[in-house]
C-alpha positions in Angstrom: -1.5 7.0 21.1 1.6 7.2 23.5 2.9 4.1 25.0 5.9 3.2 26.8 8.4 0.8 26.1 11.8 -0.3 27.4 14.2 -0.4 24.5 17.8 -1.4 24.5 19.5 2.2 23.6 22.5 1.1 21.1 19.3 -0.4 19.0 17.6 2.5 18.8 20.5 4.5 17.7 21.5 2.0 15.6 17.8 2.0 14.5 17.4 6.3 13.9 20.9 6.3 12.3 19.9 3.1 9.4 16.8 4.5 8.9 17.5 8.7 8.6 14.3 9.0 10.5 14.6 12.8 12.2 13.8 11.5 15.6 13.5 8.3 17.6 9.8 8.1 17.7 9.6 8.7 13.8 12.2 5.4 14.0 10.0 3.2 15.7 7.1 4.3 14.3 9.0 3.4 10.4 10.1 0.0 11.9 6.9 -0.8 13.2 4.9 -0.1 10.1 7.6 -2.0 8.0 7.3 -5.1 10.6 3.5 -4.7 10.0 3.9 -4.6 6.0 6.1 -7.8 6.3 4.0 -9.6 8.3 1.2 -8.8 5.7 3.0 -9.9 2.6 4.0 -13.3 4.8 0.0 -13.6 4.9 -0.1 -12.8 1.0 2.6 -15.3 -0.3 1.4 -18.0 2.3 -2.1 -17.5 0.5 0.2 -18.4 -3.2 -1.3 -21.3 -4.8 -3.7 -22.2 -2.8 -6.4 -19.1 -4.6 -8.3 -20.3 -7.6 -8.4 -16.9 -9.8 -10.9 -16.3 -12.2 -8.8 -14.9 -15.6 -11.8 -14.1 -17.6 -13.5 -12.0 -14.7 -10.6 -10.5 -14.3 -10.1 -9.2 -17.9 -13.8 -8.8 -18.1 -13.6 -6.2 -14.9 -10.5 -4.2 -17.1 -12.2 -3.9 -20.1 -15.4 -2.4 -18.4 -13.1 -0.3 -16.7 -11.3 1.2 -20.1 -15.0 1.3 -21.8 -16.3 3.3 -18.3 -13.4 5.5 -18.8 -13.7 6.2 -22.8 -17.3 6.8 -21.7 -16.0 9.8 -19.1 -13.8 10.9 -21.4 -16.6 11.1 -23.8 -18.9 12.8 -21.5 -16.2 15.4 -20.4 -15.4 16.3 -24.6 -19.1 17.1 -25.0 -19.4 19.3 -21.8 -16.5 21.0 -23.0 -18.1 21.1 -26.7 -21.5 22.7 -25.2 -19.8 25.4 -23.6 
């Protein structure tokens, strides 16, 4: 999407030189998506504590996941086997 903006021009220098971004769009772009990834991680730590988490679903999901993927594993030995 193009937009326009009005941006103080020692910033954005300041801004393509920090960041060794080839061009000023590619230096807004980066700052924008890091803005957007801190604002995101704000959201995550504010949520700190205040989440009950379930421990035993949790392991209980992990060790399906290593028994589904011994079972690929398994599956992908024989294939190879029958060949």
């Amino acid at each position: 999407m193009r937009t326009t903006v009005t941006l103080d021009e020692n910033m954005v220098r300041e801004l393509v030189k920090i960041s060794n971004a080839k061009s000023k769009t590619a230096a807004v772009a980066m700052a924008v998506k890091e803005q957007i990834r801190l604002a995101k991680l704000k959201k995550l730590a504010d949520l700190l504590g205040k989440m009950d988490i379930d421990e035993a679903a949790i392991l209980e999901s992990q060790q399906a996941d290593v028994k589904r993927a011994k079972w690929l594993d398994q599956l992908a030995e024989d294939s190879e086997e029958m060949s």
